[in-house]
Backbone of each chain as nested JSON, in Angstrom:
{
  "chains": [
    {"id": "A", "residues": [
      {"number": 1, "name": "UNK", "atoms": {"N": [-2.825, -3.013, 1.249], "CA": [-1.892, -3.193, 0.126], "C": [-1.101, -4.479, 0.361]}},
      {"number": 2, "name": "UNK", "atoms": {"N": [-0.974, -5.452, -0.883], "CA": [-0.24, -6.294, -0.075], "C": [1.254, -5.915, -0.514]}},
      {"number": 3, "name": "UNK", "atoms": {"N": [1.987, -7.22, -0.228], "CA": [3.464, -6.937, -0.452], "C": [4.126, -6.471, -1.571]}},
      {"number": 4, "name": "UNK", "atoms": {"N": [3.303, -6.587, -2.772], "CA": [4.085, -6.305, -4.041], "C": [2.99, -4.947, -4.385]}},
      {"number": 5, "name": "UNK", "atoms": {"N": [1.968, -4.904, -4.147], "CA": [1.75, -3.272, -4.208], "C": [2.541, -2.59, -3.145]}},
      {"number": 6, "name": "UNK", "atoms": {"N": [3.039, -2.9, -2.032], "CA": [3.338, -1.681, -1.304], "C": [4.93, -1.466, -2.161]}},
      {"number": 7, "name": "UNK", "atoms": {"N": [5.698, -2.606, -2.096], "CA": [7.055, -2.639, -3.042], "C": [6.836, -1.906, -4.378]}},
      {"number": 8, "name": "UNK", "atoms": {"N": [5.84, -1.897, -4.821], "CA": [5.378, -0.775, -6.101], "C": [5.221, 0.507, -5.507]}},
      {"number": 9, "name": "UNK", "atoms": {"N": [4.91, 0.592, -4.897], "CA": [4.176, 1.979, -4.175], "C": [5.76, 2.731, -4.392]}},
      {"number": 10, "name": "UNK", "atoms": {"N": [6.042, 1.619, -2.973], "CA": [7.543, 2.385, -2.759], "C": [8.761, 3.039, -3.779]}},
      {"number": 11, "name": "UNK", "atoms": {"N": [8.543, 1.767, -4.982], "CA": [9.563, 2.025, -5.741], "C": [9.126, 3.414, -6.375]}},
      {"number": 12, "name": "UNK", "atoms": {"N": [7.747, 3.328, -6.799], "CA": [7.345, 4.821, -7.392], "C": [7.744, 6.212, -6.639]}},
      {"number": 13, "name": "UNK", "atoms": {"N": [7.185, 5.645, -5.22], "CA": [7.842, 7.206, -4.687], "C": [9.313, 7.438, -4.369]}},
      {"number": 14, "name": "UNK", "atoms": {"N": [10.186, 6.275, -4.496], "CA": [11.684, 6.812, -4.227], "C": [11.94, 7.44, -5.56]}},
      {"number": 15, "name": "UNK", "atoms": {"N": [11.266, 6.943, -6.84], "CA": [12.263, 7.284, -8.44], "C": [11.082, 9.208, -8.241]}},
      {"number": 16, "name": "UNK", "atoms": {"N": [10.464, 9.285, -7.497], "CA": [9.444, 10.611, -7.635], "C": [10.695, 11.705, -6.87]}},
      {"number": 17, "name": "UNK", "atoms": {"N": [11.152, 11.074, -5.613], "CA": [12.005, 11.916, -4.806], "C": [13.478, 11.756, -5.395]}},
      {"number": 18, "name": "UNK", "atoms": {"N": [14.116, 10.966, -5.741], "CA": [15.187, 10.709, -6.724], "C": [14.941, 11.954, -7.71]}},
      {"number": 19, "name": "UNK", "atoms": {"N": [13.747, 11.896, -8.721], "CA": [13.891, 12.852, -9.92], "C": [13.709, 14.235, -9.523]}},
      {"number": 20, "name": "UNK", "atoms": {"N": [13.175, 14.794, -8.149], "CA": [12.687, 16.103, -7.814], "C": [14.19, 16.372, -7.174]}},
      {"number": 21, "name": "UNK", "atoms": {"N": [14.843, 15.991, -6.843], "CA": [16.388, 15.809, -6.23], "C": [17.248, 15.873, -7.338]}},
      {"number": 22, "name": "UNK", "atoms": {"N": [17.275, 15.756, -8.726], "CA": [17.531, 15.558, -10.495], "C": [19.111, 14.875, -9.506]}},
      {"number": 23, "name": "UNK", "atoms": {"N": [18.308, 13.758, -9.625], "CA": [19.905, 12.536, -9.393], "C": [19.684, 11.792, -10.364]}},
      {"number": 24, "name": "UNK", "atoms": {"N": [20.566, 11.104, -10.683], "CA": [20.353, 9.8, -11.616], "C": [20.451, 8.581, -10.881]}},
      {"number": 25, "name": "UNK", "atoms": {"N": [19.856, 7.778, -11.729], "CA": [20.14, 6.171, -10.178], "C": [21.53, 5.896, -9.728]}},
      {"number": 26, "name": "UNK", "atoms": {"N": [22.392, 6.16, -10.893], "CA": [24.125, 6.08, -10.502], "C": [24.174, 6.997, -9.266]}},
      {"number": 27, "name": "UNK", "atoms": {"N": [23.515, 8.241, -9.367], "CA": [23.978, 9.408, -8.005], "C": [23.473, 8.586, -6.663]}},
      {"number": 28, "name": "UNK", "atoms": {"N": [22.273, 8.527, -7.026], "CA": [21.541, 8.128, -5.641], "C": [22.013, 6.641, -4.977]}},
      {"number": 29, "name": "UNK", "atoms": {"N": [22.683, 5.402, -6.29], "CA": [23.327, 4.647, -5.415], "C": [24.533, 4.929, -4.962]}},
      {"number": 30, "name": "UNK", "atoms": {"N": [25.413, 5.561, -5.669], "CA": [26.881, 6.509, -5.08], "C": [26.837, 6.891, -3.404]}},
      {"number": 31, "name": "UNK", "atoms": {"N": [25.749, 7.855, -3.617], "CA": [25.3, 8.012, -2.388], "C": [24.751, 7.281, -1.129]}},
      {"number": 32, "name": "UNK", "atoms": {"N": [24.436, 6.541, -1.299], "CA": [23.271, 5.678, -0.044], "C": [24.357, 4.461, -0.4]}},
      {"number": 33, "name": "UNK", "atoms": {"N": [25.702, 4.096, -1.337], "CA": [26.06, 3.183, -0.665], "C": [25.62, 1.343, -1.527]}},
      {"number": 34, "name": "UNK", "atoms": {"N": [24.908, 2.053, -2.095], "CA": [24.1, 0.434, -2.61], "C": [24.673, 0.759, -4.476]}},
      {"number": 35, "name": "UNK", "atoms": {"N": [24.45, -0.544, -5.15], "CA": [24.501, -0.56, -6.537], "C": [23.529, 0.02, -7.293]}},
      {"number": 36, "name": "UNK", "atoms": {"N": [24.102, 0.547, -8.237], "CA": [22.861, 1.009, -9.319], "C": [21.734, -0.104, -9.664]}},
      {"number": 37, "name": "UNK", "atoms": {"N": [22.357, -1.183, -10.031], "CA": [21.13, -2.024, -10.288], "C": [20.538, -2.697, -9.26]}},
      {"number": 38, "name": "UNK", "atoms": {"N": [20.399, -2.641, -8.206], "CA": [19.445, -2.132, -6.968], "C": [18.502, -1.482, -6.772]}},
      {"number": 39, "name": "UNK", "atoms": {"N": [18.676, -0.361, -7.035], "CA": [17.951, 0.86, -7.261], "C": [17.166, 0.808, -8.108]}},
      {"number": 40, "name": "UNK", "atoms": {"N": [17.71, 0.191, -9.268], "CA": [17.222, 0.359, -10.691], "C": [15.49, -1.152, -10.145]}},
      {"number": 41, "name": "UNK", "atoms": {"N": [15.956, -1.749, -9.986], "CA": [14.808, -2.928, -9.314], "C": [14.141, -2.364, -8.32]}},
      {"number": 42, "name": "UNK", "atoms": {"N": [14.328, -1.577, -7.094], "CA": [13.701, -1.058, -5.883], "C": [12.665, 0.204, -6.819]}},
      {"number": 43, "name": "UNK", "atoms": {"N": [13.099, 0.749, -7.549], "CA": [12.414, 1.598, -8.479], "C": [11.079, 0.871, -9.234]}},
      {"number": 44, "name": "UNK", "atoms": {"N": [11.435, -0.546, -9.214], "CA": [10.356, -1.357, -10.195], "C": [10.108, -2.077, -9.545]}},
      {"number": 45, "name": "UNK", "atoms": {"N": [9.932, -1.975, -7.855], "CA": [8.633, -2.251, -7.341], "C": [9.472, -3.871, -6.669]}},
      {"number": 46, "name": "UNK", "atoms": {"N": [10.754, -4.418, -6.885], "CA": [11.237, -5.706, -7.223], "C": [12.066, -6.306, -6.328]}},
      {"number": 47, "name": "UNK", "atoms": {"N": [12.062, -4.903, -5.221], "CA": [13.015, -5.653, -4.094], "C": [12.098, -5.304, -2.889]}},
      {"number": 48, "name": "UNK", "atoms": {"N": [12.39, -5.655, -1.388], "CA": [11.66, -5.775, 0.069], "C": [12.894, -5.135, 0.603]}},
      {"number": 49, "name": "UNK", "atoms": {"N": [12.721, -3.629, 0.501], "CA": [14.228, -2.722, 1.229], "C": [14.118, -2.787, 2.67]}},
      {"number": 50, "name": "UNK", "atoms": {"N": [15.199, -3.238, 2.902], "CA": [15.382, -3.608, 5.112], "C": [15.236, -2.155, 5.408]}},
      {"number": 51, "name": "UNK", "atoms": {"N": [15.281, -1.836, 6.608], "CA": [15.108, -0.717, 6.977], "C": [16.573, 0.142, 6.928]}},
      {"number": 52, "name": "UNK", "atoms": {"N": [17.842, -0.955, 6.855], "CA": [18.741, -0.126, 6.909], "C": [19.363, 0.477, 5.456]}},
      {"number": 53, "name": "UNK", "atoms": {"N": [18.612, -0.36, 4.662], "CA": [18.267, 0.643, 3.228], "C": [17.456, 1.821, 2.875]}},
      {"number": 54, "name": "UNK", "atoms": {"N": [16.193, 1.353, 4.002], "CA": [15.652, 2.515, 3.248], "C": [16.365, 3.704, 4.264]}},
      {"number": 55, "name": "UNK", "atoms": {"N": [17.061, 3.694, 5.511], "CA": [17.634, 4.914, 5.959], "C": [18.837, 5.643, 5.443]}},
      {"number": 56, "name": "UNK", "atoms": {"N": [19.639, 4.362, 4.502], "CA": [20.659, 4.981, 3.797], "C": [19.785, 6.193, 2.345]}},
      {"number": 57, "name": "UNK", "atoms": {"N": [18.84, 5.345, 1.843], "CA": [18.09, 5.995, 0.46], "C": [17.512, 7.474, 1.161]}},
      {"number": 58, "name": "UNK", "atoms": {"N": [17.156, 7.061, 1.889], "CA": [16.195, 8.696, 2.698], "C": [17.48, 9.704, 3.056]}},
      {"number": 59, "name": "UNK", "atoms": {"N": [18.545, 9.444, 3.553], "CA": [19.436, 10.017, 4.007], "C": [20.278, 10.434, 2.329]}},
      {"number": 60, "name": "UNK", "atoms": {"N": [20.329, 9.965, 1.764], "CA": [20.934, 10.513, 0.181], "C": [20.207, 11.286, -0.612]}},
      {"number": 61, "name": "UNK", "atoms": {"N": [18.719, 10.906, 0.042], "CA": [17.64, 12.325, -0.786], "C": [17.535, 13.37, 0.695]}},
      {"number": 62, "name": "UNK", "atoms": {"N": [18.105, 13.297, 1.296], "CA": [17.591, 14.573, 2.145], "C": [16.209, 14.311, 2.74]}},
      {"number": 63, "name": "UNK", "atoms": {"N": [15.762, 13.129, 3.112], "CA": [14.61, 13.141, 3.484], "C": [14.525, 12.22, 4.893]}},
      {"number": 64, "name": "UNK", "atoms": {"N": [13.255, 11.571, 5.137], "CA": [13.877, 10.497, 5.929], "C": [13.065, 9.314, 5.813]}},
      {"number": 65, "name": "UNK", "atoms": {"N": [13.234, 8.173, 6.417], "CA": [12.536, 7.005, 6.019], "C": [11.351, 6.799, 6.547]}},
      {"number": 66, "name": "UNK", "atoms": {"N": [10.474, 7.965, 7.621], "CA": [9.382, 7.82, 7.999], "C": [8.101, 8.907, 6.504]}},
      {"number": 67, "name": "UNK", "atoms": {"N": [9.436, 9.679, 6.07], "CA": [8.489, 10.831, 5.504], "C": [8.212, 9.637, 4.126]}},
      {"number": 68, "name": "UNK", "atoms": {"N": [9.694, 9.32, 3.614], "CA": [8.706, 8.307, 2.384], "C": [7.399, 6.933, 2.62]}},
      {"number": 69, "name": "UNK", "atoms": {"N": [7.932, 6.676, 3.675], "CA": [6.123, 5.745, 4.043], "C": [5.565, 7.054, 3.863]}},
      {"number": 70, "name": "UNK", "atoms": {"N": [5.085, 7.476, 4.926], "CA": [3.946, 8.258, 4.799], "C": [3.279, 8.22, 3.22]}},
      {"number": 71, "name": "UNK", "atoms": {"N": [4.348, 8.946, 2.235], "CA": [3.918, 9.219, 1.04], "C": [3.634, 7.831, 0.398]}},
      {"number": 72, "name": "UNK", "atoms": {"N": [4.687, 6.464, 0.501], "CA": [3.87, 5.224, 0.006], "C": [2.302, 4.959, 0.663]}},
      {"number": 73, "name": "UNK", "atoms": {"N": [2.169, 5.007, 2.192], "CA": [0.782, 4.983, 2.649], "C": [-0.565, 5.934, 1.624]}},
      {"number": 74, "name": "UNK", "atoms": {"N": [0.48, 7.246, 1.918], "CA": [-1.227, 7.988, 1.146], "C": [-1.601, 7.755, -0.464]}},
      {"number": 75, "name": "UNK", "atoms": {"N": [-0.148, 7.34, -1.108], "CA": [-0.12, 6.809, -2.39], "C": [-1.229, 5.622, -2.33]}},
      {"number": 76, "name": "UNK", "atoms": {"N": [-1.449, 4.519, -1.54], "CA": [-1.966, 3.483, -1.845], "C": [-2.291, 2.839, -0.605]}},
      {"number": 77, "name": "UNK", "atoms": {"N": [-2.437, 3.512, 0.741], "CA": [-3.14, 3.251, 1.592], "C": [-2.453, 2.309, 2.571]}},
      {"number": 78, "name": "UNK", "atoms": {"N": [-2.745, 1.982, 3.661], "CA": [-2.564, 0.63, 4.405], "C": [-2.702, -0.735, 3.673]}},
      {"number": 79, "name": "UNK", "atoms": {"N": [-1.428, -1.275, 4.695], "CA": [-1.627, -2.745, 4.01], "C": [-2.764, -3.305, 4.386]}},
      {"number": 80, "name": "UNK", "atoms": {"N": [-3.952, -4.322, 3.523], "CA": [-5.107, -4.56, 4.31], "C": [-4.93, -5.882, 4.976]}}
    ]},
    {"id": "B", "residues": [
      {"number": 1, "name": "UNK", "atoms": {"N": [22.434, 8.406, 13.301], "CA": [22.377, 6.886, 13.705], "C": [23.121, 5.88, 12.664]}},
      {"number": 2, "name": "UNK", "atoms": {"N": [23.612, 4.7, 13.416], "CA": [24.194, 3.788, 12.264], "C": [23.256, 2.421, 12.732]}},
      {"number": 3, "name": "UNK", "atoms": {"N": [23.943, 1.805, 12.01], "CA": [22.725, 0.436, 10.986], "C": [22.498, 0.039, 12.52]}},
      {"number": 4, "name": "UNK", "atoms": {"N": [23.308, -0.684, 13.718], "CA": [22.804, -1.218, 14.99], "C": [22.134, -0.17, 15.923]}},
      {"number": 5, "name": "UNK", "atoms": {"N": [22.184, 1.032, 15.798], "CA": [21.485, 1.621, 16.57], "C": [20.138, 2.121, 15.912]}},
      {"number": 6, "name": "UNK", "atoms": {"N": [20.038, 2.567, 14.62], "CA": [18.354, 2.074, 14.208], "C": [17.808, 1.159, 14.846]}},
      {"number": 7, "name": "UNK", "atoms": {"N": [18.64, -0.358, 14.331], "CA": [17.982, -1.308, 14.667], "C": [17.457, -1.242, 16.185]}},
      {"number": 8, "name": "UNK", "atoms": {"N": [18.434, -0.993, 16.502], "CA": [18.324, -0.94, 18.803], "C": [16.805, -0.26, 18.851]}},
      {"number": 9, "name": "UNK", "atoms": {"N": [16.682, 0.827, 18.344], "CA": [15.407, 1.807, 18.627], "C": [14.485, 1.308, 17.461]}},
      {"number": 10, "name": "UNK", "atoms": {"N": [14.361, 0.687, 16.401], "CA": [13.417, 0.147, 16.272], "C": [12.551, -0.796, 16.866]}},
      {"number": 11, "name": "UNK", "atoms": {"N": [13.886, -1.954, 17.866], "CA": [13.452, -2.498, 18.617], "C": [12.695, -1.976, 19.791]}},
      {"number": 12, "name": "UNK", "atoms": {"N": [13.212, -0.726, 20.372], "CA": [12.718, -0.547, 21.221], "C": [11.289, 0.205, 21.776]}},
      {"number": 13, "name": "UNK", "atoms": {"N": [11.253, 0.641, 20.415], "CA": [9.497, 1.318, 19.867], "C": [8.315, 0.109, 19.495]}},
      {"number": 14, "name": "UNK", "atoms": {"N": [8.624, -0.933, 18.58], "CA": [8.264, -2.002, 18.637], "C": [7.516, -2.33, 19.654]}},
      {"number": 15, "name": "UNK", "atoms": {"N": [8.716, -3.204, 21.019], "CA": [8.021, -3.737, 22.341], "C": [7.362, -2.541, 22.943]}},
      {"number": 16, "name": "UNK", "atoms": {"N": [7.966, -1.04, 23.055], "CA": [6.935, -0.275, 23.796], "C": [5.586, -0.06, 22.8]}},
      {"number": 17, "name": "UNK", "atoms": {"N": [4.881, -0.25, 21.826], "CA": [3.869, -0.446, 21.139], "C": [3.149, -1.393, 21.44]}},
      {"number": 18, "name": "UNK", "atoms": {"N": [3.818, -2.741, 21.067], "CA": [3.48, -3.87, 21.861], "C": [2.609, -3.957, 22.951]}},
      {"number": 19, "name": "UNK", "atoms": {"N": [3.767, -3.835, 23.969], "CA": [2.88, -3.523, 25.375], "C": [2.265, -2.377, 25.883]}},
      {"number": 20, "name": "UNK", "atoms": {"N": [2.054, -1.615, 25.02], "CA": [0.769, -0.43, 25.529], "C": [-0.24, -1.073, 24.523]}},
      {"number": 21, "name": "UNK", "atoms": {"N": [-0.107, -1.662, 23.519], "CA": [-1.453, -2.587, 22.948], "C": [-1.85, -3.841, 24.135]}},
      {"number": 22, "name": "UNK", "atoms": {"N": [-1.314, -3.948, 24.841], "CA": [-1.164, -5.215, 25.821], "C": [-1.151, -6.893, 25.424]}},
      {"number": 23, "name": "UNK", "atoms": {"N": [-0.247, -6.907, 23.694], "CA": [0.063, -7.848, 23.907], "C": [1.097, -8.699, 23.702]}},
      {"number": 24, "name": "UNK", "atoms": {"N": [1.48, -9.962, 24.069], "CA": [2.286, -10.595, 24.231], "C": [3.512, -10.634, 23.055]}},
      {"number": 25, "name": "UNK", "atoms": {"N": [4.635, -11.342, 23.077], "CA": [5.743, -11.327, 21.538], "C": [4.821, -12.602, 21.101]}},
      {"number": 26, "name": "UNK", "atoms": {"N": [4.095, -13.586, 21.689], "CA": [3.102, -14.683, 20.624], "C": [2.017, -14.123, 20.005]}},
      {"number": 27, "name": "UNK", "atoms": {"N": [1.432, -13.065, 21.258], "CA": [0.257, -12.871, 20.204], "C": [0.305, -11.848, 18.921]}},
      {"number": 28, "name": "UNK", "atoms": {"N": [1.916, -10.985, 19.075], "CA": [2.035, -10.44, 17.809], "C": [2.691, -10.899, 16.922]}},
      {"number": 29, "name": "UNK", "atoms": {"N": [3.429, -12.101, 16.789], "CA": [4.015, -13.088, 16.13], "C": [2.318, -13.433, 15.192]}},
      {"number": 30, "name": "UNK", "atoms": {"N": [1.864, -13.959, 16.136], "CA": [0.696, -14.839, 15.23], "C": [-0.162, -13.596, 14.057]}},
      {"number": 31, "name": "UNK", "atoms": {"N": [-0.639, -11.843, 15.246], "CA": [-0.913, -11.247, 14.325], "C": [-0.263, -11.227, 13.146]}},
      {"number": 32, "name": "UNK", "atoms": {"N": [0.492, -10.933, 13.053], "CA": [1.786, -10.793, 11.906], "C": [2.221, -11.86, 10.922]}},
      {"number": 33, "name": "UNK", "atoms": {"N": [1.79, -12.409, 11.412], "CA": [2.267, -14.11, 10.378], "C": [3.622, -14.263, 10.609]}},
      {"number": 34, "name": "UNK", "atoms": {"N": [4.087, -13.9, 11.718], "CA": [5.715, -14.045, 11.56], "C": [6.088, -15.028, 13.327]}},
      {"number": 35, "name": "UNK", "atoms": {"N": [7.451, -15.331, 13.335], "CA": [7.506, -16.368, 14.351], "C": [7.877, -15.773, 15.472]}},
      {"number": 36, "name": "UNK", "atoms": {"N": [7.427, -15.763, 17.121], "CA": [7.804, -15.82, 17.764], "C": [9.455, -15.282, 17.886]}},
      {"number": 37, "name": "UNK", "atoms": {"N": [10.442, -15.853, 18.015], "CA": [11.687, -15.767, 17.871], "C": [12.193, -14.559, 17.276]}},
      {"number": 38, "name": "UNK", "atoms": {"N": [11.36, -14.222, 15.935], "CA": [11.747, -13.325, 15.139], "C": [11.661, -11.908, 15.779]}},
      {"number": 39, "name": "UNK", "atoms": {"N": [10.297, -11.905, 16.344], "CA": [9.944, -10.526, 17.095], "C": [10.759, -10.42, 18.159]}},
      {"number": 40, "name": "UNK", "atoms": {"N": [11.621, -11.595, 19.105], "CA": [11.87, -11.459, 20.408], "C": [13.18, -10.543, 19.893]}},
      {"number": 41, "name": "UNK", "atoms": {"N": [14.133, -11.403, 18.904], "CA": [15.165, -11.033, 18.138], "C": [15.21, -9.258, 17.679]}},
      {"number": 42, "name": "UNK", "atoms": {"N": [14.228, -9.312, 17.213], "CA": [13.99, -7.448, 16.358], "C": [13.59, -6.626, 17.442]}},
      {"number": 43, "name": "UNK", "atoms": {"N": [12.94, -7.064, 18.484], "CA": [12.568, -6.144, 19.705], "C": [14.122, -5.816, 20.601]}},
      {"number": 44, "name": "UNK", "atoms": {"N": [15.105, -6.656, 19.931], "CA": [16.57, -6.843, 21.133], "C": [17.251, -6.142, 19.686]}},
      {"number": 45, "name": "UNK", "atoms": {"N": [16.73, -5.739, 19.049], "CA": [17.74, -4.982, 18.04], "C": [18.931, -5.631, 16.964]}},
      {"number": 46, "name": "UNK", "atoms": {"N": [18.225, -6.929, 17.327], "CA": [19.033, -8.254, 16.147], "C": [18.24, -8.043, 14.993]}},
      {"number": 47, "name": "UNK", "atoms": {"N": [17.775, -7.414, 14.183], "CA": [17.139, -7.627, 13.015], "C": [17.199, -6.963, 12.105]}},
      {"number": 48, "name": "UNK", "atoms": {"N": [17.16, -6.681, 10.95], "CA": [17.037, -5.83, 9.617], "C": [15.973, -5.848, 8.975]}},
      {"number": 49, "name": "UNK", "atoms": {"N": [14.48, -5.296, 9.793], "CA": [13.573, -5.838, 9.077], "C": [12.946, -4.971, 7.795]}},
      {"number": 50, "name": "UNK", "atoms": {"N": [12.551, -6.231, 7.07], "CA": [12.197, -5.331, 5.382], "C": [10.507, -4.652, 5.649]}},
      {"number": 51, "name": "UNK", "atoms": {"N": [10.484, -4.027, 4.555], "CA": [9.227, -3.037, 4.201], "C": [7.952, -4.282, 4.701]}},
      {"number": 52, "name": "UNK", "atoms": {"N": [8.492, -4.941, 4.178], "CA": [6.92, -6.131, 4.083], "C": [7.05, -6.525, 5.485]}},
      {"number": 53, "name": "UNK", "atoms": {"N": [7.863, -7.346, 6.285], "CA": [7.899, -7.056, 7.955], "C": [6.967, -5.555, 8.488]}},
      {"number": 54, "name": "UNK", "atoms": {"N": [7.646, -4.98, 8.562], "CA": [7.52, -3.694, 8.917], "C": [5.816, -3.33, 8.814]}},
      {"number": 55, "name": "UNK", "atoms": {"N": [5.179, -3.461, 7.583], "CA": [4.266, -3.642, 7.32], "C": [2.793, -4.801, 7.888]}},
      {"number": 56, "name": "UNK", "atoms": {"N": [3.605, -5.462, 7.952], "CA": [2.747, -6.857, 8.692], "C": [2.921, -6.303, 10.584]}},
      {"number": 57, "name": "UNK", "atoms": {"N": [3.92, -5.503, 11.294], "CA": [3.67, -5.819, 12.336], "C": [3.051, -4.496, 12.483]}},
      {"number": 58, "name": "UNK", "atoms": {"N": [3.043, -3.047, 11.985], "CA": [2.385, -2.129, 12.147], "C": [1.171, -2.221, 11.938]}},
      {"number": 59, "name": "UNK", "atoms": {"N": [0.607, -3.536, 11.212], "CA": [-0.921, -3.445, 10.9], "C": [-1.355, -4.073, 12.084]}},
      {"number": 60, "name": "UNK", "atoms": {"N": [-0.242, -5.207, 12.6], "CA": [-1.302, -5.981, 13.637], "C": [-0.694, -5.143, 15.066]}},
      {"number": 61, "name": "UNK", "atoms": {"N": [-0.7, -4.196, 14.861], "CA": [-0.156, -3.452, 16.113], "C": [-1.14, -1.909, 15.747]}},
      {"number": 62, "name": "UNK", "atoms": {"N": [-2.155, -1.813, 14.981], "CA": [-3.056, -1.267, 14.634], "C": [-2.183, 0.213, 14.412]}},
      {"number": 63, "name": "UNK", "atoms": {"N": [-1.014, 0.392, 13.736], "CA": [-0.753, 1.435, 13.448], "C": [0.053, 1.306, 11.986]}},
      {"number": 64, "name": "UNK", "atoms": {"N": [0.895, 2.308, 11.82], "CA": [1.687, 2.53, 10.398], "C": [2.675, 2.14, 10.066]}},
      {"number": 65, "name": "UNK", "atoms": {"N": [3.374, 1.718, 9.154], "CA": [5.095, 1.973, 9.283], "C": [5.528, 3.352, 9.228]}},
      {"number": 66, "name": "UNK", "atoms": {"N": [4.924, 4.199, 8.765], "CA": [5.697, 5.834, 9.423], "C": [5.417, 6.333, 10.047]}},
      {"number": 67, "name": "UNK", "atoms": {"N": [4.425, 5.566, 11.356], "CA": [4.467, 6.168, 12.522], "C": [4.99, 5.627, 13.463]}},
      {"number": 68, "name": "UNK", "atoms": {"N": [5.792, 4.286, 13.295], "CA": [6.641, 3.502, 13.981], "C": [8.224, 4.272, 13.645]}},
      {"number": 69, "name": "UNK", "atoms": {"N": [8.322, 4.613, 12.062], "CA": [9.112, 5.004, 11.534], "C": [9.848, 6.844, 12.901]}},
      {"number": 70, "name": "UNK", "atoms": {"N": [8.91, 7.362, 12.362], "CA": [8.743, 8.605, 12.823], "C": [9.039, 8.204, 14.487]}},
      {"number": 71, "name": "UNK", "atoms": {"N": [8.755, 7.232, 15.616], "CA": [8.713, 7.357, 16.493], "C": [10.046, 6.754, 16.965]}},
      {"number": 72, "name": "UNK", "atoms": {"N": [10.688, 5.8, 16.054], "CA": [12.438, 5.732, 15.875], "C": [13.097, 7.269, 15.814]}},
      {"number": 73, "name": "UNK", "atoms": {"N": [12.508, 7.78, 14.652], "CA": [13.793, 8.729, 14.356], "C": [13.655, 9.969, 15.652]}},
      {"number": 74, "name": "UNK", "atoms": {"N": [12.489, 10.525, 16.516], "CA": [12.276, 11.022, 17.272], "C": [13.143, 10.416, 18.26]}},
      {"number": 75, "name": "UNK", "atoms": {"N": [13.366, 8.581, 18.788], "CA": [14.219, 8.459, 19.423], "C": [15.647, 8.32, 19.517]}},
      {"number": 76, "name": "UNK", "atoms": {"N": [15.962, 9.16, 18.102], "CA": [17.429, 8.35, 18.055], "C": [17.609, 9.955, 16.844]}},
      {"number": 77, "name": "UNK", "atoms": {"N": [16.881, 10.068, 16.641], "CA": [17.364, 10.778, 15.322], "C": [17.608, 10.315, 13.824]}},
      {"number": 78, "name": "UNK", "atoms": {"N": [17.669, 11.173, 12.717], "CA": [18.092, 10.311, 11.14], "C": [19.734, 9.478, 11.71]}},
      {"number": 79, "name": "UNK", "atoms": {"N": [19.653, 8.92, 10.404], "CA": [20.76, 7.96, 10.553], "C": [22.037, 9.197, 10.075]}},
      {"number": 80, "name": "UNK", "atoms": {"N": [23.136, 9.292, 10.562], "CA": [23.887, 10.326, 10.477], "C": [25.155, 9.933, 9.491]}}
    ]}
  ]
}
């Protein structure tokens, strides 16, 4: 995958765990700390989240930042 | 965990990956497309590295980002 599919990947599965969580992007940036329109772009595939984003985002869904790779990986595989 | 101590144990899963692959911070710089400096820096827990990093050194380190991921939070725990 390269960089802007995996940044797609990702954004798809945070707005998947975001909506099964019924947050709105306002909740989930409230939470983790970051702006809504952040989110609102990381959702559309549009930002390269550092790691200390994606541990704040995993930590506001109850999850953690190894379990959402996983799910971007099986979504769309290794980067090749 | 908070933002420098991720980082610390990302670093420190990193170089132990590294060197049980047996190789050098150049020769995974070059795998990676990334510089020298950068890896010495993120292995010492100076870094914030993004999805696409993360991605580039787990491939040339023949593994995942959520199994690098996963082998942080095992050493340190979620970010608290």
């Amino acid at each position: 995958m390269d960089r802007n599919g995996l940044q797609r990947t990702f954004g798809i599965v945070v707005r998947g765990v975001r909506e099964q969580r019924q947050l709105s992007q306002e909740e989930l940036a409230d939470l983790a700390g970051l702006h809504r329109t952040y989110i609102s772009l990381l959702e559309r595939g549009q930002r390269n989240p550092s790691l200390d984003v994606m541990s704040r985002i995993a930590a506001a869904l109850d999850t953690t930042p190894s379990a959402i790779l996983l799910a971007v990986e099986k979504n769309g595989g290794k980067r090749s």
